[in-house]
VEXNU-55616 format. One record per residue (C-alpha): x, y, z; residue in one letter; residue number from 0. Coordinates in steps of 0.25 Angstrom, whole numbers, plus 5000, padded with zeros to 4 digits. Example, Ala and Ser with C-alpha at 12.3 -4.5 7.8 and 13.67 -1.06 7.14 Angstrom:
2
   east   north     up   rest    nr
   5049    4982   5031      a     0
   5055    4996   5029      s     1
END
This chain:
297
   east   north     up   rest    nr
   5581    4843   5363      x     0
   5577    4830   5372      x     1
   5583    4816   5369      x     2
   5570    4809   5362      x     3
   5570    4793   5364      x     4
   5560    4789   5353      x     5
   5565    4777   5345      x     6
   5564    4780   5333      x     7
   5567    4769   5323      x     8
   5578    4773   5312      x     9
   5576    4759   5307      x    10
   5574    4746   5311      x    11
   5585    4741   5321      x    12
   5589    4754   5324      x    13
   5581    4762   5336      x    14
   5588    4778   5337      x    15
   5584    4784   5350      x    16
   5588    4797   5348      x    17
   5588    4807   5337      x    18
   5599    4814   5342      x    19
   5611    4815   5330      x    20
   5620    4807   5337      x    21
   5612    4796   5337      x    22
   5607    4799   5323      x    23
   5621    4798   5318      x    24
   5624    4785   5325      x    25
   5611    4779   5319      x    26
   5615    4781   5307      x    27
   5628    4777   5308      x    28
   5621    4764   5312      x    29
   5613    4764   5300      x    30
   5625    4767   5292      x    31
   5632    4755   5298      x    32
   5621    4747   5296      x    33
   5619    4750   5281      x    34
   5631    4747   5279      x    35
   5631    4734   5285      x    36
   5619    4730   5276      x    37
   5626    4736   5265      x    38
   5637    4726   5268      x    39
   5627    4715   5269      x    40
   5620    4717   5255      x    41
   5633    4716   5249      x    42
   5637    4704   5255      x    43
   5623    4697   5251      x    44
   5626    4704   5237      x    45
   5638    4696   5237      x    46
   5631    4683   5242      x    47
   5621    4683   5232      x    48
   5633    4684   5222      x    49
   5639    4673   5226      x    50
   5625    4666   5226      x    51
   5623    4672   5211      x    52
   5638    4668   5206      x    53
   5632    4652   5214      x    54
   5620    4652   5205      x    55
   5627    4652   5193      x    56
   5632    4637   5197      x    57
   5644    4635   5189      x    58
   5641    4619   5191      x    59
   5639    4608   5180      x    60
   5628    4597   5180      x    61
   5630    4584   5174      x    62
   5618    4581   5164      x    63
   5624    4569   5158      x    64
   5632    4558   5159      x    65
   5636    4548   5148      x    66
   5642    4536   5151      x    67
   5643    4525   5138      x    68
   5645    4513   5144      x    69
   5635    4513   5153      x    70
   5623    4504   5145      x    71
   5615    4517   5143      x    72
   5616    4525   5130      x    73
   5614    4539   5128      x    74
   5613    4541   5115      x    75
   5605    4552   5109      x    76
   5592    4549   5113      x    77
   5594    4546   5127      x    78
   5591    4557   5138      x    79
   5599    4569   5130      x    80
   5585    4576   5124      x    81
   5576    4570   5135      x    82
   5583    4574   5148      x    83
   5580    4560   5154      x    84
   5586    4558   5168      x    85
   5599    4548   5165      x    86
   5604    4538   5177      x    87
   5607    4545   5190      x    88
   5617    4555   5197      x    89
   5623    4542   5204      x    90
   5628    4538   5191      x    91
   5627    4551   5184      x    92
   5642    4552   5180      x    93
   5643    4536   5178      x    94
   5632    4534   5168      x    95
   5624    4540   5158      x    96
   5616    4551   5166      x    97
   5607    4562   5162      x    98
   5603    4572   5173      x    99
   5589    4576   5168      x   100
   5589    4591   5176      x   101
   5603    4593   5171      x   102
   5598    4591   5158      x   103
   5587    4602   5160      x   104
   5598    4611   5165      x   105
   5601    4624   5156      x   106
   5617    4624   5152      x   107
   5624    4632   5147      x   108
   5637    4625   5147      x   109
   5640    4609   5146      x   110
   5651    4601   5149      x   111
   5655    4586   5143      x   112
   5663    4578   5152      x   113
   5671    4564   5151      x   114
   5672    4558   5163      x   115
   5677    4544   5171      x   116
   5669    4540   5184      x   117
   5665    4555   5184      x   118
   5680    4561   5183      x   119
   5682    4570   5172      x   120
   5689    4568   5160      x   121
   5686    4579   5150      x   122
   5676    4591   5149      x   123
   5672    4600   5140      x   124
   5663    4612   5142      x   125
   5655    4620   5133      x   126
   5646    4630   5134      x   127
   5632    4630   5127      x   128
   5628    4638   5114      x   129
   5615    4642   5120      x   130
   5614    4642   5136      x   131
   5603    4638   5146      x   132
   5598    4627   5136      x   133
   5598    4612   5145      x   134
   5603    4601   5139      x   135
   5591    4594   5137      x   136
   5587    4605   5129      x   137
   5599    4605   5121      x   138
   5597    4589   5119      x   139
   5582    4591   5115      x   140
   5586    4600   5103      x   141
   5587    4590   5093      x   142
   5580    4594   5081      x   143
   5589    4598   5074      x   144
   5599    4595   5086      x   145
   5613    4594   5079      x   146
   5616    4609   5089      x   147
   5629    4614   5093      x   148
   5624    4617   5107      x   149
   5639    4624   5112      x   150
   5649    4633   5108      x   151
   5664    4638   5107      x   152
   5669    4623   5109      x   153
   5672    4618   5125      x   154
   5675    4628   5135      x   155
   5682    4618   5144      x   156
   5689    4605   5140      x   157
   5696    4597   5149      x   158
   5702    4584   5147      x   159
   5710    4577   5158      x   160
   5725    4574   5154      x   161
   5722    4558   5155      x   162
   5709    4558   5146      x   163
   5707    4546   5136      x   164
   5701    4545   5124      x   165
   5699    4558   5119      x   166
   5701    4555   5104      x   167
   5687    4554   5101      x   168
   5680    4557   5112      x   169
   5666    4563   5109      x   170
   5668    4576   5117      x   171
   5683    4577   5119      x   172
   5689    4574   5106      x   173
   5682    4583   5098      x   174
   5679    4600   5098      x   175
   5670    4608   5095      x   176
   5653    4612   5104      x   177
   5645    4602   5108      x   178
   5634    4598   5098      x   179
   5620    4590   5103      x   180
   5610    4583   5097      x   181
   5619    4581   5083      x   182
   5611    4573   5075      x   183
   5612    4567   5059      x   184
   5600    4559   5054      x   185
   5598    4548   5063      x   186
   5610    4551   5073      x   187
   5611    4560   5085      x   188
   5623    4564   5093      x   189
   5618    4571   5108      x   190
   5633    4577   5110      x   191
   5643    4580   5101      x   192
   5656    4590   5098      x   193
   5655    4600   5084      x   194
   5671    4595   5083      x   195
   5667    4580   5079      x   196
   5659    4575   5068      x   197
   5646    4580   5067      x   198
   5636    4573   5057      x   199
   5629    4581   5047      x   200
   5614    4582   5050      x   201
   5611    4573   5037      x   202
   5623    4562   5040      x   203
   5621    4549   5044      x   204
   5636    4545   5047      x   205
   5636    4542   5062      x   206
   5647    4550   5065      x   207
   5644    4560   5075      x   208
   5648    4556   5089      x   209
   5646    4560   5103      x   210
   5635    4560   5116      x   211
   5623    4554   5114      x   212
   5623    4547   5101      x   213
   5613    4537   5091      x   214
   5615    4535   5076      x   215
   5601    4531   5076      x   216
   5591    4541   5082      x   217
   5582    4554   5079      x   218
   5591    4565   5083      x   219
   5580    4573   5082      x   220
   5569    4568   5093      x   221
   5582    4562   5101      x   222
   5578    4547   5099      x   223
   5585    4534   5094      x   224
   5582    4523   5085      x   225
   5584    4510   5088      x   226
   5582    4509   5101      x   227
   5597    4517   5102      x   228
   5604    4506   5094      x   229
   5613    4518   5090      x   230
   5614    4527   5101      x   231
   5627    4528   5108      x   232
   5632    4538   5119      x   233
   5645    4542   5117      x   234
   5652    4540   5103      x   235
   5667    4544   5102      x   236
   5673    4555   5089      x   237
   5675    4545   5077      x   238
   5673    4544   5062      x   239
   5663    4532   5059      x   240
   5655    4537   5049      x   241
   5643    4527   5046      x   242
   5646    4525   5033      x   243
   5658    4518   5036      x   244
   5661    4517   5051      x   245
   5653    4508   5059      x   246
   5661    4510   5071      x   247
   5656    4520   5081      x   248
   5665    4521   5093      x   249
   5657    4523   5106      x   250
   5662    4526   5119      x   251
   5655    4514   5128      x   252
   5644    4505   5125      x   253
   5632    4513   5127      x   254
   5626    4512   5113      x   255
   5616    4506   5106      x   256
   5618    4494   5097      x   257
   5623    4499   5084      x   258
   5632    4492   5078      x   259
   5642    4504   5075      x   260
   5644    4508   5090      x   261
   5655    4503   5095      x   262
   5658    4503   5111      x   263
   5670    4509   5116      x   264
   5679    4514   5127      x   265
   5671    4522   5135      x   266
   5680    4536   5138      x   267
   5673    4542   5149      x   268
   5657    4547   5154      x   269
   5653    4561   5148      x   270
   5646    4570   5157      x   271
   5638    4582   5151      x   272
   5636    4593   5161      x   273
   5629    4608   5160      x   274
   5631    4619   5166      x   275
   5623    4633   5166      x   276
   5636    4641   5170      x   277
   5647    4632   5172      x   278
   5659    4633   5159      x   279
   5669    4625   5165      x   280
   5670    4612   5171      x   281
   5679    4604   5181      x   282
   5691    4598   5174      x   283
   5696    4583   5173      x   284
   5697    4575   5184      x   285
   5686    4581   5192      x   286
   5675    4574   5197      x   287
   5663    4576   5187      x   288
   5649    4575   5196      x   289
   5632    4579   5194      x   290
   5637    4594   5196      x   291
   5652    4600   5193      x   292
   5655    4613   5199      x   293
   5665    4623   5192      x   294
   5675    4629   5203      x   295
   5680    4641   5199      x   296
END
C-alpha cells in the first residue's frame, strides 16, 4: 500500500509518521525505554522522600531549662515550672536560669538531665517517658494530686565523665531509680526528684525530700509559695535532715530563700533539662551542650 505521512500523535513528545511495523516497533521500543527511565525516576523520588521521612523524625534534643543556683534567681517550686513563663534569654540560656517557653509546650517523649560546666558536659542521664506526647508544661501543671512517677525502667543512658566531682549526693547522679515530679507532702513540693532517694510520705511534714525545684513552705497543689518564697530553694543535695532534728539543709549555691535551715553550698555544676520527641540517647561528657543537641549515629 502507499506510505501515508499523517502525524499521528501516539503521545505527547512523540510524533510516528508512519504506520509501517518497523516503525511501530521502534516507537515502542522508545516508549519502552522511556517508561523505563520514569520508572527509574519514581524510584529514586521514592528514595528521596525516604530520606526526607527518616529527616522528619528529627533525632534532635531542645533545651527547655537551665538551672543555675548561684545566680540571685530561685526556681523553687512555684517559679516558671507549672506556668511555662519565658525564663532569661538564649544568650545566657546555659549560664543562668533559663526556661524556653515554646520548648516547654513541645510534646516529649524522652528527657534528658544534664550537669554541666560553662556548657561542657559533665553527666547525663536519659529516660524515656511513662506516657508519650505529653509537654512538660503539661506534665508540671498536673499537681493535684502530683506526687507522679512520670518515667519508667530507670535511665536509659548514663554517662558520667571519668573526672566528675561531687557525686556522693548529688540530686540526680547519686541516686537511682525514674524520675518523680510534682512530689509533694503537706506544705512542701519537690518539681524534680529520683524514686531511689527519700520520698516523703504524702501526710509527713519532715523536709526531707530533695531535688529541682524545691520550697518547704508552699501549696504544692495550686504551685504557689508562702512567704514570699522564704523557703524555696533550687537545687538541694541527697541528705538525711529530717526537721525534727536536722536544721541543716545543704544546698547547692545560694539561690534560696531566707530560711534559716538552708544552708549554701558548693555549687557542683548547672543542670540542663532537654526533650525530645524521638531522640534516646544523648552526646556523651566533654561535648559541648548548646539550644539543640543532635544524636550522630
Amino acid at each position: 500500500s502507499s506510505g501515508i505521512n499523517a502525524e499521528w500523535p501516539l503521545r505527547p513528545g512523540l510524533l510516528v509518521g508512519s504506520v509501517y511495523s518497523g516503525s511501530l516497533r521502534t516507537d515502542l521500543n522508545a516508549l519502552t525505554s522511556e517508561v523505563n527511565t520514569l520508572q527509574g525516576q519514581v524510584a529514586d523520588l521514592s528514595g528521596l522522600v525516604g530520606h526526607f521521612q527518616s529527616y522528619a523524625r528529627e533525632e534532635v534534643w531542645h533545651l527547655g531549662m537551665n538551672l543555675n543556683p548561684a545566680d540571685n534567681h530561685v526556681m523553687g517550686y512555684a517559679t516558671g515550672w507549672a506556668t511555662g513563663d519565658q525564663i532569661g534569654s538564649e544568650a545566657a540560656a546555659l549560664s543562668m536560669d533559663y526556661l524556653n517557653k515554646n520548648v516547654w509546650k513541645e510534646p516529649a517523649n524522652y528527657i534528658a538531665i544534664a550537669r554541666h560546666n560553662h556548657g561542657e558536659l559533665v553527666a547525663v542521664k536519659v529516660f524515656q517517658f511513662k506516657y508519650w506526647g505529653s509537654s512538660l508544661l503539661q506534665r508540671f501543671q498536673d499537681m493535684d494530686p502530683g506526687r507522679m512517677v512520670v518515667t519508667e525502667g530507670g535511665p536509659i543512658q548514663e554517662s558520667v565523665a571519668a573526672d566528675a566531682k561531687n557525686l556522693v549526693d548529688d540530686p540526680i547522679f547519686s541516686v537511682g531509680g525514674d524520675l518523680a515530679f510534682n512530689w509533694g507532702y503537706t506544705d512542701n513540693g519537690h518539681r524534680v526528684v529520683l524514686t531511689g532517694g527519700y520520698l516523703s510520705a504524702v501526710d509527713a511534714n519532715d523536709d526531707n525530700t530533695h531535688g529541682l525545684g524545691n520550697d518547704f513552705w508552699c501549696n504544692y497543689l495550686r504551685g504557689t509559695t508562702n512567704g514570699g518564697g522564704v523557703w524555696a530553694h533550687e537545687i538541694s543535695n541527697i541528705q538525711d535532715c529530717p526537721l525534727a532534728t536536722c536544721r541543716d539543709v545543704q544546698v547547692q549555691g545560694t539561690d534560696h530563700g531566707s530560711g534559716g535551715h538552708l544552708k549554701s553550698g558548693p555549687v557542683y555544676g548547672n543542670y540542663a533539662i532537654y526533650v525530645s520527641k524521638d531522640a534516646a540517647t544523648f552526646p556523651l561528657p566533654g561535648a559541648q551542650l548548646g539550644l539543640t543537641m543532635e544524636v550522630v549515629p
